[in-house]
mmCIF file as Biopython writes it, N, C-alpha, C and O atoms, coordinates in Angstrom:
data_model
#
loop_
_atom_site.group_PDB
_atom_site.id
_atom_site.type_symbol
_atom_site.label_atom_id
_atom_site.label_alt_id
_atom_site.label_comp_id
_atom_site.label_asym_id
_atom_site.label_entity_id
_atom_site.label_seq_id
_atom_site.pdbx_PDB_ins_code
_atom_site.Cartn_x
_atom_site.Cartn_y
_atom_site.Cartn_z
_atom_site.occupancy
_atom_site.B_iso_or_equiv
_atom_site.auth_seq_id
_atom_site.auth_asym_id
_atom_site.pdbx_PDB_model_num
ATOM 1   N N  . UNK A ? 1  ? 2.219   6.811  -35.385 1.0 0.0 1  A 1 
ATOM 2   C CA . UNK A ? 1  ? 0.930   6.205  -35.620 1.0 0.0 1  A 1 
ATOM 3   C C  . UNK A ? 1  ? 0.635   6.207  -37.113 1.0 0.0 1  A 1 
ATOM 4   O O  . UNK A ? 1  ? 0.386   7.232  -37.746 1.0 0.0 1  A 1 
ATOM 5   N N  . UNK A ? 2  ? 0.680   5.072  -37.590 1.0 0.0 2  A 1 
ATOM 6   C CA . UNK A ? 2  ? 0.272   4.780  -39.182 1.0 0.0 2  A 1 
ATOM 7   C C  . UNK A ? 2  ? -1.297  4.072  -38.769 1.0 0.0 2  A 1 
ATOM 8   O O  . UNK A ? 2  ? -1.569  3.356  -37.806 1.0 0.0 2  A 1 
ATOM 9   N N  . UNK A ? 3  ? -2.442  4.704  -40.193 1.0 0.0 3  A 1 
ATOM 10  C CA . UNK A ? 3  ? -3.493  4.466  -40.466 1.0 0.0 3  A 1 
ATOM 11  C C  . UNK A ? 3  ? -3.621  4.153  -41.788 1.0 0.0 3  A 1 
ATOM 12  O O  . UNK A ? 3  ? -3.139  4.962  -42.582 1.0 0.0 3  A 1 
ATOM 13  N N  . UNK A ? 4  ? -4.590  2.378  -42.568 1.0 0.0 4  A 1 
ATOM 14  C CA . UNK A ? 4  ? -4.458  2.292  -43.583 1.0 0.0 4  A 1 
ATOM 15  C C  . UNK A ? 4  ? -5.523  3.718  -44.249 1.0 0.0 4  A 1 
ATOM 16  O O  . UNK A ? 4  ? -6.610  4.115  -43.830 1.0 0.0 4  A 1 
ATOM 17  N N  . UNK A ? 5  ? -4.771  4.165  -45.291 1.0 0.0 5  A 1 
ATOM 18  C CA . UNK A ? 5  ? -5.325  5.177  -46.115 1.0 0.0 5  A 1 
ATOM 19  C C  . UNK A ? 5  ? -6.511  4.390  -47.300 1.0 0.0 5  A 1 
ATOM 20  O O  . UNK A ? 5  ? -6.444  3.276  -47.819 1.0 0.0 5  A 1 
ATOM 21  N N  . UNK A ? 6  ? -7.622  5.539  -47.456 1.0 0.0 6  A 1 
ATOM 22  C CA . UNK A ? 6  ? -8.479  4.914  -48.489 1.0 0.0 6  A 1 
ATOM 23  C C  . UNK A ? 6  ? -8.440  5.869  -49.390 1.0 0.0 6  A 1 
ATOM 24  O O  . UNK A ? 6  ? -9.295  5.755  -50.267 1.0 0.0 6  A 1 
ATOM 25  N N  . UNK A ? 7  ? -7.649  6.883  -49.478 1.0 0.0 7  A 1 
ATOM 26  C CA . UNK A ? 7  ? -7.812  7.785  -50.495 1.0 0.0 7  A 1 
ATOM 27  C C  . UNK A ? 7  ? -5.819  8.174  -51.337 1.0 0.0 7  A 1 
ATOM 28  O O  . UNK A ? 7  ? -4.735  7.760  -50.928 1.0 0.0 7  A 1 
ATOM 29  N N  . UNK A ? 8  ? -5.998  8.695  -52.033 1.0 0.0 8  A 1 
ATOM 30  C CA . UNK A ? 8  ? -4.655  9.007  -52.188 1.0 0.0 8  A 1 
ATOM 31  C C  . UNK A ? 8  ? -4.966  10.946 -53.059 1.0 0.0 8  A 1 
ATOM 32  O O  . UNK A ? 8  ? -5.741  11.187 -53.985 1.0 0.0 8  A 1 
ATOM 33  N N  . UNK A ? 9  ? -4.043  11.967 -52.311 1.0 0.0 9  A 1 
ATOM 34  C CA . UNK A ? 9  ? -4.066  12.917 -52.901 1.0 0.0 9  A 1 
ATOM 35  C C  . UNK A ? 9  ? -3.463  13.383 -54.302 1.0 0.0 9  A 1 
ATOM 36  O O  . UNK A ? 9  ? -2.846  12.318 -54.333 1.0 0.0 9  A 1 
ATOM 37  N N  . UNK A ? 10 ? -3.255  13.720 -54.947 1.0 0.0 10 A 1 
ATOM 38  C CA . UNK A ? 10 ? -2.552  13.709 -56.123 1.0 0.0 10 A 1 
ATOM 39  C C  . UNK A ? 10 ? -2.571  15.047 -56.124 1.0 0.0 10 A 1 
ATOM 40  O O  . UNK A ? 10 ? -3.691  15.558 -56.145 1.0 0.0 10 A 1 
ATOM 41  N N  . UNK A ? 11 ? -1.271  16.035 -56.100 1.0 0.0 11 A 1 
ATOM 42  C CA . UNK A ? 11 ? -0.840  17.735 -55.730 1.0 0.0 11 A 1 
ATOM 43  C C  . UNK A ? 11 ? -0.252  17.421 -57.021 1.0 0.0 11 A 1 
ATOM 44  O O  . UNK A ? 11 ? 0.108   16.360 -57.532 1.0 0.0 11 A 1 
ATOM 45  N N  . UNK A ? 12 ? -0.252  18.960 -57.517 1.0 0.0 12 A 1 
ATOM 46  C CA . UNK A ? 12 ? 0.036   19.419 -58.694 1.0 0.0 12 A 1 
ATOM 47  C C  . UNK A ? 12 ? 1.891   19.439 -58.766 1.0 0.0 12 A 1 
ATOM 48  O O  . UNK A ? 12 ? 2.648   19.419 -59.737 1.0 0.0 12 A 1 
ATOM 49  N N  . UNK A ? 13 ? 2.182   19.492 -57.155 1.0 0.0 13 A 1 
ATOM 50  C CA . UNK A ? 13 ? 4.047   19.729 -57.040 1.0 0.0 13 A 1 
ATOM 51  C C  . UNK A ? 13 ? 4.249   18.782 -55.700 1.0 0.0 13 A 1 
ATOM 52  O O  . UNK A ? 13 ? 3.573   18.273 -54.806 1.0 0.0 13 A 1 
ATOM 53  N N  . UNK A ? 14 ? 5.436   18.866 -56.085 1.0 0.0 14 A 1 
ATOM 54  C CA . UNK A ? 14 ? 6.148   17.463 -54.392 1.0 0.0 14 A 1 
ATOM 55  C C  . UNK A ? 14 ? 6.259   18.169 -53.561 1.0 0.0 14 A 1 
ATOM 56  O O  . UNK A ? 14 ? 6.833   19.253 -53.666 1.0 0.0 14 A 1 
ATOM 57  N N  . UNK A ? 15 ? 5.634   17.642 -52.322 1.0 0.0 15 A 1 
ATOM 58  C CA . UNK A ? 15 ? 5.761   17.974 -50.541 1.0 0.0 15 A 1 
ATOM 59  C C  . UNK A ? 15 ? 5.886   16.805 -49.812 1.0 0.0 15 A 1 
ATOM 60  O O  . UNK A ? 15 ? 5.378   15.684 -49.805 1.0 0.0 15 A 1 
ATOM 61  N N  . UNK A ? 16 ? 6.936   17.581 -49.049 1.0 0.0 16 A 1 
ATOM 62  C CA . UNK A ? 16 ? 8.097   16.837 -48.067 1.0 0.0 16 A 1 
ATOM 63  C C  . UNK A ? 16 ? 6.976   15.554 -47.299 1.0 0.0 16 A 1 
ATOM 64  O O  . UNK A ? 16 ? 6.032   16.033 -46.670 1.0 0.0 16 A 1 
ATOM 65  N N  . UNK A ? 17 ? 7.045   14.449 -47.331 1.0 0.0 17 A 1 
ATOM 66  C CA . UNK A ? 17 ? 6.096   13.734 -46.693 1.0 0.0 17 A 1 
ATOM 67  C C  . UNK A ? 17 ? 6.774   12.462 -46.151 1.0 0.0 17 A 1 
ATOM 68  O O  . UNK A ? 17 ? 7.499   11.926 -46.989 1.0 0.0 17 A 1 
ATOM 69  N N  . UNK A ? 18 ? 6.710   11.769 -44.803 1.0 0.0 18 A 1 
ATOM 70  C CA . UNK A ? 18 ? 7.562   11.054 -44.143 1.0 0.0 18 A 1 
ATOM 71  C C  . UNK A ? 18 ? 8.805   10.488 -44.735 1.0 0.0 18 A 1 
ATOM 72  O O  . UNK A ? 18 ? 9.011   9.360  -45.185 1.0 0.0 18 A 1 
ATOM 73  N N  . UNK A ? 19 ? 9.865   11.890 -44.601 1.0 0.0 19 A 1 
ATOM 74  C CA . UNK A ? 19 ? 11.073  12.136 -44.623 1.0 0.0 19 A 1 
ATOM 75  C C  . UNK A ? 19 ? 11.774  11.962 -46.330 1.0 0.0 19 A 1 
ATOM 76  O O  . UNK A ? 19 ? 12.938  11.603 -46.507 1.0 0.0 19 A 1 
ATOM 77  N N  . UNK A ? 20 ? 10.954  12.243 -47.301 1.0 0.0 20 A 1 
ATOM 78  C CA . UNK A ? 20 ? 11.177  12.390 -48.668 1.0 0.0 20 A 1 
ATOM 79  C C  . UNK A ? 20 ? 10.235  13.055 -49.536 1.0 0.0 20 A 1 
ATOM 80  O O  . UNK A ? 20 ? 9.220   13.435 -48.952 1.0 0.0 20 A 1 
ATOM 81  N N  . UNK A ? 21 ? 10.292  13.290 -50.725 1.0 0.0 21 A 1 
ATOM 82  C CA . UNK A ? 21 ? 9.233   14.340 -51.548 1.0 0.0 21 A 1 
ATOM 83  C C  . UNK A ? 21 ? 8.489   13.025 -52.578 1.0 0.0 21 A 1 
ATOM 84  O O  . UNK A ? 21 ? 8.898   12.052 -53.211 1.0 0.0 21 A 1 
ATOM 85  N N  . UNK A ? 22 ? 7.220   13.664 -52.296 1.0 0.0 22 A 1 
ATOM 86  C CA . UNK A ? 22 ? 6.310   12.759 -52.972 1.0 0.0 22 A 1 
ATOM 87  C C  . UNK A ? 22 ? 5.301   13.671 -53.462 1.0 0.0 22 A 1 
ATOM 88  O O  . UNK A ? 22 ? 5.090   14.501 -52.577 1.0 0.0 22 A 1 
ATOM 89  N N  . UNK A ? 23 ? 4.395   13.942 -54.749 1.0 0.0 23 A 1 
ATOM 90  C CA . UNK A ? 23 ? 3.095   14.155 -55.411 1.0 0.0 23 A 1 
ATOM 91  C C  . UNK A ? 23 ? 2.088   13.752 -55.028 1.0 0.0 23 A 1 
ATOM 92  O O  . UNK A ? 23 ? 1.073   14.322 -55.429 1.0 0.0 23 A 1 
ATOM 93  N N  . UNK A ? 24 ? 1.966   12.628 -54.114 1.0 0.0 24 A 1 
ATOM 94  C CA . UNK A ? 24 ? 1.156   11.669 -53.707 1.0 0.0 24 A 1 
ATOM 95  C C  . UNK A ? 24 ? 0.796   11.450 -52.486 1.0 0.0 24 A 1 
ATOM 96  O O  . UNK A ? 24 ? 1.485   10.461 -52.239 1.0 0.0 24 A 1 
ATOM 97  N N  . UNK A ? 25 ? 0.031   11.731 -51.260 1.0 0.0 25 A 1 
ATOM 98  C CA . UNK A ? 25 ? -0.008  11.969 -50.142 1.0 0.0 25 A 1 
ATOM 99  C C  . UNK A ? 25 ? -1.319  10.743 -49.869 1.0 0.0 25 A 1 
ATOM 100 O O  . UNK A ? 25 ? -2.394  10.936 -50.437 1.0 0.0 25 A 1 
ATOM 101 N N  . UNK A ? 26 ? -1.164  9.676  -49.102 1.0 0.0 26 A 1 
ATOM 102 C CA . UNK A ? 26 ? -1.990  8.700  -48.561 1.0 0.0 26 A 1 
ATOM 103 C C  . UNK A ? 26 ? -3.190  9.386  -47.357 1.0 0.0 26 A 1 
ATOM 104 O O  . UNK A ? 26 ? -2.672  9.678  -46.279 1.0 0.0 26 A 1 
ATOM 105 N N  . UNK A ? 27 ? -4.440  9.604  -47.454 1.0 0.0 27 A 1 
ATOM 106 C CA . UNK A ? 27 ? -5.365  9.926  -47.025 1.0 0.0 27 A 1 
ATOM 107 C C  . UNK A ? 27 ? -5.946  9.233  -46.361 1.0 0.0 27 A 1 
ATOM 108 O O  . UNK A ? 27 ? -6.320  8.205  -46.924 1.0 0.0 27 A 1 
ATOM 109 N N  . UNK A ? 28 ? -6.253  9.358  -45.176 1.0 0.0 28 A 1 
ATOM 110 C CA . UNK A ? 28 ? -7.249  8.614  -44.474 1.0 0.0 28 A 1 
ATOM 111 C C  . UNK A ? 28 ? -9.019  8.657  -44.509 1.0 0.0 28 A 1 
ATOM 112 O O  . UNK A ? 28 ? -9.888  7.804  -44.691 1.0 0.0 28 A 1 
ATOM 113 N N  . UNK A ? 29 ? -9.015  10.276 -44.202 1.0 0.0 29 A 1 
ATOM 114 C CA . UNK A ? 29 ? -9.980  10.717 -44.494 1.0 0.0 29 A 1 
ATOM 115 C C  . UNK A ? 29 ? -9.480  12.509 -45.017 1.0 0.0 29 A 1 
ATOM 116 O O  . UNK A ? 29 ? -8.407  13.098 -44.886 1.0 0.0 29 A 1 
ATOM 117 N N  . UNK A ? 30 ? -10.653 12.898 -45.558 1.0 0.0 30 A 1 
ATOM 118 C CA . UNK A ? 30 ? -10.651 13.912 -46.204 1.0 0.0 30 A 1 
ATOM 119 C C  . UNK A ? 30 ? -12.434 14.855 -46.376 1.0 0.0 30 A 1 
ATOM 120 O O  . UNK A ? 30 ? -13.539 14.318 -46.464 1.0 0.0 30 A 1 
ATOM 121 N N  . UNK A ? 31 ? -12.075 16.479 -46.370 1.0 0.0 31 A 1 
ATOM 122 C CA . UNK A ? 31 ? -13.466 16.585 -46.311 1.0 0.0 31 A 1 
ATOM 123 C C  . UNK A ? 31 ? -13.325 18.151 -46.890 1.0 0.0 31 A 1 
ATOM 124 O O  . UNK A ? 31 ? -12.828 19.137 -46.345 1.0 0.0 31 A 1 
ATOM 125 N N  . UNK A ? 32 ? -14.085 17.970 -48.487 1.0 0.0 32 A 1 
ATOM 126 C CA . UNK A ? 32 ? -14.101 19.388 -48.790 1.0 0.0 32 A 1 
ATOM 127 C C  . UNK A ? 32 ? -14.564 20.869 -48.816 1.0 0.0 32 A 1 
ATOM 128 O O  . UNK A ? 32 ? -15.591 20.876 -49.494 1.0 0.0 32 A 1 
ATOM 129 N N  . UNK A ? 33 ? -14.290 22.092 -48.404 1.0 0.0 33 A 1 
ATOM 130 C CA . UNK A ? 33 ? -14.975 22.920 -47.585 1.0 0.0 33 A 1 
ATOM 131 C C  . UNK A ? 33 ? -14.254 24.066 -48.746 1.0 0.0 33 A 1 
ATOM 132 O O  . UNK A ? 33 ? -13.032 24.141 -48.878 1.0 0.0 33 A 1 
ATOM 133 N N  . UNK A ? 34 ? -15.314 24.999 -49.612 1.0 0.0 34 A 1 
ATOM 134 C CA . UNK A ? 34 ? -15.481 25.776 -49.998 1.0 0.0 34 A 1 
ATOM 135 C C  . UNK A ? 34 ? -14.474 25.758 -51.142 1.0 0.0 34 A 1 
ATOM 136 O O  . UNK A ? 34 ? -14.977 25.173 -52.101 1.0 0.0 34 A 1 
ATOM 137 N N  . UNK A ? 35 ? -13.035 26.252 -51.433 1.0 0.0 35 A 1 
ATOM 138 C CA . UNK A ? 35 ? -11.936 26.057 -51.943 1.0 0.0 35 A 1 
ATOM 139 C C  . UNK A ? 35 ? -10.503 25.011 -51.791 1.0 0.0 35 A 1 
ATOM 140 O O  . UNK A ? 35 ? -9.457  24.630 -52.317 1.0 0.0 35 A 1 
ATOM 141 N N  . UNK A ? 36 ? -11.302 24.929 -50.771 1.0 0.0 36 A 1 
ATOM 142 C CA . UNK A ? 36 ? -10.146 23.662 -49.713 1.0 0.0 36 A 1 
ATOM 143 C C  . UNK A ? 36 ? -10.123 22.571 -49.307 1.0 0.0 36 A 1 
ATOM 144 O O  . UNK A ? 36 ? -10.983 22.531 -48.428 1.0 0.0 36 A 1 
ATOM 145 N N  . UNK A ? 37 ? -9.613  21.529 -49.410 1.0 0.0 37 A 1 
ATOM 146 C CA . UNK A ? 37 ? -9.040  20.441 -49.285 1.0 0.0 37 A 1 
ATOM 147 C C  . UNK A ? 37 ? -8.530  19.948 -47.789 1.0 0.0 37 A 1 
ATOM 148 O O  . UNK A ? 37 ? -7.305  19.826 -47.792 1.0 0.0 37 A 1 
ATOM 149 N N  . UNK A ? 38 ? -9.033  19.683 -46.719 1.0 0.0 38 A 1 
ATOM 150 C CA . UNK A ? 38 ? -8.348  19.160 -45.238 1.0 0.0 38 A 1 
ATOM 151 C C  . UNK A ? 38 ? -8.811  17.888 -45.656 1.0 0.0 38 A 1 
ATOM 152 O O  . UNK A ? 38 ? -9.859  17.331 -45.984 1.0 0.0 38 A 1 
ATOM 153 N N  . UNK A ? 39 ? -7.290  17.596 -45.473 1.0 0.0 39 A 1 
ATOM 154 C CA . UNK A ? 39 ? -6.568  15.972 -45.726 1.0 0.0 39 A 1 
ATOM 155 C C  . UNK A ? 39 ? -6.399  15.103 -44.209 1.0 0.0 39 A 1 
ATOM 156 O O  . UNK A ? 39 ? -5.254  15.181 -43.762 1.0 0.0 39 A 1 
ATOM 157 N N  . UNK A ? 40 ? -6.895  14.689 -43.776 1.0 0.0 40 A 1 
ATOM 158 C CA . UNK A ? 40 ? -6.325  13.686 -42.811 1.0 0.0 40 A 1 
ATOM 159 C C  . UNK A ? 40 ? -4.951  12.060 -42.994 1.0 0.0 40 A 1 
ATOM 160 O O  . UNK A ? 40 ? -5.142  10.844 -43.011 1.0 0.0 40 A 1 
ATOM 161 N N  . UNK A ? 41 ? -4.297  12.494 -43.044 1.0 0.0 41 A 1 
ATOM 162 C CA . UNK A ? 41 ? -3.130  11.608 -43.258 1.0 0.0 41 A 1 
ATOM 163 C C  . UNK A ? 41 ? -2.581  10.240 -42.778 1.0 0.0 41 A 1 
ATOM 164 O O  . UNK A ? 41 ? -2.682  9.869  -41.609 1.0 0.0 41 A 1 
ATOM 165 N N  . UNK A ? 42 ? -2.158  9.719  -43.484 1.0 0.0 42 A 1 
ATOM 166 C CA . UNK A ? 42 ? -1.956  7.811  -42.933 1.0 0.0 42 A 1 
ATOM 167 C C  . UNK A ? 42 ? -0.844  8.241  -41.545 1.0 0.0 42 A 1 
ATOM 168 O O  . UNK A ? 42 ? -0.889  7.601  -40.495 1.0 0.0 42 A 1 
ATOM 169 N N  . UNK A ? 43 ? 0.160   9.457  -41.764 1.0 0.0 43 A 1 
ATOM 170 C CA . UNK A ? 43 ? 0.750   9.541  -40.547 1.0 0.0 43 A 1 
ATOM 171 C C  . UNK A ? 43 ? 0.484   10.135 -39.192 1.0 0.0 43 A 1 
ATOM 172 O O  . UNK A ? 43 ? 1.250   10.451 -38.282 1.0 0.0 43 A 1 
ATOM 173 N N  . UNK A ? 44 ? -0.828  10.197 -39.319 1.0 0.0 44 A 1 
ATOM 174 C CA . UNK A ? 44 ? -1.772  10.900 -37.971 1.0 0.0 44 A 1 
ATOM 175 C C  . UNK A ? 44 ? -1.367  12.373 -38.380 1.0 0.0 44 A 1 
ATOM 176 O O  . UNK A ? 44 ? -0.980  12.817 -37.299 1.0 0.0 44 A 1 
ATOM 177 N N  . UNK A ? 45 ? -1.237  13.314 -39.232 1.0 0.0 45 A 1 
ATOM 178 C CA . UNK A ? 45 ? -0.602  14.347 -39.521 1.0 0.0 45 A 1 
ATOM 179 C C  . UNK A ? 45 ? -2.002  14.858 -40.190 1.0 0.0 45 A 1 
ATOM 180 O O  . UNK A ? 45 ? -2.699  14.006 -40.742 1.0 0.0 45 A 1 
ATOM 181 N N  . UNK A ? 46 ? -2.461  16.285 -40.162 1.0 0.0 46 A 1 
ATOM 182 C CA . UNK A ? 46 ? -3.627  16.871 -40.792 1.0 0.0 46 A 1 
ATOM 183 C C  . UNK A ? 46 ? -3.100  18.082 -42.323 1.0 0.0 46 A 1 
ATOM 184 O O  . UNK A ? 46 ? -2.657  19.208 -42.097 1.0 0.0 46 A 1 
ATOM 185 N N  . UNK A ? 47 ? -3.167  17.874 -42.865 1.0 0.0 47 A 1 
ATOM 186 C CA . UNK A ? 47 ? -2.781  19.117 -43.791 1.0 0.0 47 A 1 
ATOM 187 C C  . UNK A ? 47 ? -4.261  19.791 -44.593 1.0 0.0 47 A 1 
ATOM 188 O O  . UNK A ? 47 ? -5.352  19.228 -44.508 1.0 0.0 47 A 1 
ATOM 189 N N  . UNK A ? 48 ? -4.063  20.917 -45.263 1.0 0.0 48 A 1 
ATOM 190 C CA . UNK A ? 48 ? -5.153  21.540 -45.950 1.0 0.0 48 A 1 
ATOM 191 C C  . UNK A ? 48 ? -4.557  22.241 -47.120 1.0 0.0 48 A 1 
ATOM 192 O O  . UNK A ? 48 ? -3.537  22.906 -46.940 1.0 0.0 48 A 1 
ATOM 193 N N  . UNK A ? 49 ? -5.156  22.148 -48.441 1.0 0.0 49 A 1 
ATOM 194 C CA . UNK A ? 49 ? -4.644  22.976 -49.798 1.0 0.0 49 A 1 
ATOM 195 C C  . UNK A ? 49 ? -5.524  23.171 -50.186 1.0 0.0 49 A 1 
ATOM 196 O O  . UNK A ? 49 ? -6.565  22.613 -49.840 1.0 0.0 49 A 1 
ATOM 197 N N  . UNK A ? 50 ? -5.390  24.323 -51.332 1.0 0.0 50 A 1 
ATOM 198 C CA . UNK A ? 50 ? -6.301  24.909 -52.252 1.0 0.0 50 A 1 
ATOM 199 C C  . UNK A ? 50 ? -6.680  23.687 -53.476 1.0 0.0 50 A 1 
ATOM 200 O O  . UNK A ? 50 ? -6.030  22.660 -53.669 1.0 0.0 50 A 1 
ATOM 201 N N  . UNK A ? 51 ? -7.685  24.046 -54.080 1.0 0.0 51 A 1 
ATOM 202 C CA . UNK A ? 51 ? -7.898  23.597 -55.279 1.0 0.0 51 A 1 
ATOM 203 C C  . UNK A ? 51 ? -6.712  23.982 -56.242 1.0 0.0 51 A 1 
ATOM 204 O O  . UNK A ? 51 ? -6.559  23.181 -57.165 1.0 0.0 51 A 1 
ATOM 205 N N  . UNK A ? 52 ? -6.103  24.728 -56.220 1.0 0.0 52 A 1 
ATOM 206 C CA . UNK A ? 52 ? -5.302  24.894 -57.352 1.0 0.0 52 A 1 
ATOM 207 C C  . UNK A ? 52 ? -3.872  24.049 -57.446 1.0 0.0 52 A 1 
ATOM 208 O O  . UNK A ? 52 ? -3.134  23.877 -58.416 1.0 0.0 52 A 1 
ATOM 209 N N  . UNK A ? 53 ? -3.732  23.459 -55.698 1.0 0.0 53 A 1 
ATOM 210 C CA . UNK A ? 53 ? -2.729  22.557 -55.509 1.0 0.0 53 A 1 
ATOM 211 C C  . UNK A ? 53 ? -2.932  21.310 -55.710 1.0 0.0 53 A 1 
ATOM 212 O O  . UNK A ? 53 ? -1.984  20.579 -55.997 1.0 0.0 53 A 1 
ATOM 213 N N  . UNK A ? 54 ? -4.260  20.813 -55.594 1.0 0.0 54 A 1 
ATOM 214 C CA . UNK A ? 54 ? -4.783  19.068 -55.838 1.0 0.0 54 A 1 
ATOM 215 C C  . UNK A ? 54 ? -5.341  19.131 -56.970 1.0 0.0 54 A 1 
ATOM 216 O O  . UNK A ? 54 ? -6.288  19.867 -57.247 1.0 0.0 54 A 1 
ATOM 217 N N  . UNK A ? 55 ? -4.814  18.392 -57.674 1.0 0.0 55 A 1 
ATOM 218 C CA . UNK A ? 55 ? -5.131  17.867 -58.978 1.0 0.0 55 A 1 
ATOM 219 C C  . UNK A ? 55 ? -6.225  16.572 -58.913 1.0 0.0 55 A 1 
ATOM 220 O O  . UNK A ? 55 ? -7.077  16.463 -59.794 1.0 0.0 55 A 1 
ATOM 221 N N  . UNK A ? 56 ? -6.150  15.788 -58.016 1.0 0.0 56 A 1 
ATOM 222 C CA . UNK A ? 56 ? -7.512  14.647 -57.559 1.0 0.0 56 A 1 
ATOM 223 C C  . UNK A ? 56 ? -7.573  14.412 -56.460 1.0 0.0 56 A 1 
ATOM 224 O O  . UNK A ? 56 ? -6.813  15.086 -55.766 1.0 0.0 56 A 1 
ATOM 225 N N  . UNK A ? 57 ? -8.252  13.625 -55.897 1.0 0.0 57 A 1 
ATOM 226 C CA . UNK A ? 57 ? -8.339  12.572 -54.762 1.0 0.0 57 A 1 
ATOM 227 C C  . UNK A ? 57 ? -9.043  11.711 -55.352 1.0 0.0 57 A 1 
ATOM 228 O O  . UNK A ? 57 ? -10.041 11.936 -56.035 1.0 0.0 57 A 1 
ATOM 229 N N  . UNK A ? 58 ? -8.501  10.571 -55.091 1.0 0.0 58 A 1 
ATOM 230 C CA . UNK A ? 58 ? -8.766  8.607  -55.610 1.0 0.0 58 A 1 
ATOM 231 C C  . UNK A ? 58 ? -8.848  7.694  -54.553 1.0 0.0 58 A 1 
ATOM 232 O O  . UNK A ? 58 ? -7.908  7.430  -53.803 1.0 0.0 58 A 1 
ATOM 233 N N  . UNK A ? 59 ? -10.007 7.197  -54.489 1.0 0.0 59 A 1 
ATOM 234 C CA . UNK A ? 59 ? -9.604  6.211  -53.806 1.0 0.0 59 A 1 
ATOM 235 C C  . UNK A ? 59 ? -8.435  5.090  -54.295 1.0 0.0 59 A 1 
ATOM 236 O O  . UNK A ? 59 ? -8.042  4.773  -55.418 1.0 0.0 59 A 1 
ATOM 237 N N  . UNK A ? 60 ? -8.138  4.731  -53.224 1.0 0.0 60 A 1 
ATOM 238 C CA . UNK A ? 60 ? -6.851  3.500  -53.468 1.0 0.0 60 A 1 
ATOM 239 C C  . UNK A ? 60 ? -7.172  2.429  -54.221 1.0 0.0 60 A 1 
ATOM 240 O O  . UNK A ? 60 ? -6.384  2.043  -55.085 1.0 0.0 60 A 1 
ATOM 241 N N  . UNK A ? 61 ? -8.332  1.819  -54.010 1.0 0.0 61 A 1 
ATOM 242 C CA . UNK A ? 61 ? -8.503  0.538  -54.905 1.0 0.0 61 A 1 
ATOM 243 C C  . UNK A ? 61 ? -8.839  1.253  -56.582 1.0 0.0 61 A 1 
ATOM 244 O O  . UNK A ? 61 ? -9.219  0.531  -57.503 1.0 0.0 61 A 1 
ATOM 245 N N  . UNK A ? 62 ? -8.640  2.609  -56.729 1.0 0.0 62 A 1 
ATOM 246 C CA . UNK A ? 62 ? -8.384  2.664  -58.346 1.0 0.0 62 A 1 
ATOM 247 C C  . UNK A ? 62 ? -7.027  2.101  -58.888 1.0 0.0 62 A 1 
ATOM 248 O O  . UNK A ? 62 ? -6.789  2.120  -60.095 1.0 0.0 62 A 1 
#
């Protein structure tokens, strides 16, 4: 299940992301809670990082 993403993550280091390493993780939705980052993902996949691992979140049409 692919979802168009409106955000894009930008991590400080590369993680493994549909089947190659990327900095850049396509967001669907996203929602920030205290130190942390839960990412909802274009591949129906949920992840969560610290602030010290995301360097931004952008929307796509930047």
């Amino acid at each position: 299940m692919t979802t168009e993403h409106t955000h894009v993550a930008v991590l400080a280091n590369e993680e493994e992301y549909d089947g190659g390493l990327t900095s850049e993780l396509p967001v669907v939705d996203y929602e920030f809670v205290g130190s942390m980052y839960m990412f909802d993902l274009a591949d129906g996949t949920s992840r969560s990082y610290g602030t010290g691992v995301v360097e931004e979140v952008r929307p796509v049409n930047e």
